[in-house]
C-alpha positions in Angstrom: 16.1 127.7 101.6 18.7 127.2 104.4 18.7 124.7 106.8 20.4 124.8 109.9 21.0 123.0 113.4 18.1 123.8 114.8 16.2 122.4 111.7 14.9 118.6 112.3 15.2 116.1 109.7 14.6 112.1 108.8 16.4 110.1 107.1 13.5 107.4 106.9 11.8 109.6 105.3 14.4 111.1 103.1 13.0 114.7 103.7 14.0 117.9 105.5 11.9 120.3 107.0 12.6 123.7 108.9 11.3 124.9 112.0 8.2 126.7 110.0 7.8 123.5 108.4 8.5 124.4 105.1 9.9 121.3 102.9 11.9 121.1 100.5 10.3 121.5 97.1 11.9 120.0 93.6 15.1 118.8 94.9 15.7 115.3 94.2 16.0 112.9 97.2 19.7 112.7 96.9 20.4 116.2 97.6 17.9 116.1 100.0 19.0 112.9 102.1 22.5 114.9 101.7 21.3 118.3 103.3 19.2 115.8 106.0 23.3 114.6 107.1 24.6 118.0 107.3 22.0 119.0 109.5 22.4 116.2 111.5 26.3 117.4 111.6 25.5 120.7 112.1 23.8 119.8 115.3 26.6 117.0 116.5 24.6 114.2 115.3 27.1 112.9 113.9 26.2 108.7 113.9 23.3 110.1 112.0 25.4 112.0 109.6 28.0 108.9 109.1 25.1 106.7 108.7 23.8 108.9 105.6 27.1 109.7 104.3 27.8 106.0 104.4 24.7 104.9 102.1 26.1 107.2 99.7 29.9 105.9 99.4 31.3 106.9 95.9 29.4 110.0 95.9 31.9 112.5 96.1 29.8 114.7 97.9 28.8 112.3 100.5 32.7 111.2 100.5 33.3 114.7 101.6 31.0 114.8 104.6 32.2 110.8 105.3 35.6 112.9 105.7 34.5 115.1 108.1 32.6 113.1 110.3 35.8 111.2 110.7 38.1 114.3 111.0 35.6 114.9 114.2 35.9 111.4 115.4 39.9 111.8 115.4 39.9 109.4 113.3 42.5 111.3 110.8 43.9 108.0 108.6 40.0 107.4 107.8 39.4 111.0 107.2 42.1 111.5 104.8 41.0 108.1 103.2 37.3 109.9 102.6 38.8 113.3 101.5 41.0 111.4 98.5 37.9 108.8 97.6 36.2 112.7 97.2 38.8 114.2 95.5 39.5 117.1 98.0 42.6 117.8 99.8 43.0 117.1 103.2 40.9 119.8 104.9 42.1 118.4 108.1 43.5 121.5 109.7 40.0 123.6 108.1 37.8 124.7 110.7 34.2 122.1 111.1 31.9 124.8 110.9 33.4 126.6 107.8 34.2 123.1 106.0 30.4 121.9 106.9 29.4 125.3 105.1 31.2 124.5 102.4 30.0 121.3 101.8 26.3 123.0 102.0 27.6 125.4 99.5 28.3 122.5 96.8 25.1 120.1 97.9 22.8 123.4 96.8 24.7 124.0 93.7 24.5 120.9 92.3 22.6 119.5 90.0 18.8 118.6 91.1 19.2 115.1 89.0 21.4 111.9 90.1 21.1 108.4 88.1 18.0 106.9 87.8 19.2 104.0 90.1 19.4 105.7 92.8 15.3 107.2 92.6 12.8 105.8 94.6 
């Protein structure tokens, strides 16, 4: 399933849902919390998406989209800060859009479990 700006989403409720209403089904809440941010980027929510990326710190995918956020912010000595803490390079001269599509490449192809810590 592909999500995209015009797709709604909650954090509270650590779900994502497109315009059909489809959720979705067997991904882990991680992922999903994850895919909930990039929406929220995707559309230029981007307090929402920092906020998400935020609860996530040390997750290098969530590291990644921390970067961005702050790349769009201007913030560039934070952003390269969150691409090194993610192990990417500076993508700070990368185009938004195709970084953000990046990122929603890696969120889908990874791995449906996380630690059990971090489940509900």
């Amino acid at each position: 399933m592909n999500f995209r700006a015009g797709a709604w989403a909650s954090w509270a409720g650590g779900w994502v849902r497109d315009g059909v209403g489809d959720s979705i089904d067997g991904m882990d809440r991680f992922r999903e919390q994850l895919l909930s941010a990039l929406v929220f980027a995707e559309a230029g929510r981007w307090d929402d998406a920092h906020r998400i990326a935020q609860a996530h710190e040390s997750e290098p995918l969530a590291d990644w989209l921390h970067a961005v956020v702050h790349k769009v912010e201007g913030d560039v000595g934070n952003s390269r800060y969150w691409y090194r803490r993610a192990g990417r390079p500076d993508d700070s001269q990368t185009d938004t859009a195709t970084e953000l599509g990046e990122i929603r490449k890696a969120i889908e192809a990874a791995p449906d479990t996380r630690a059990a810590s971090h489940r509900e």
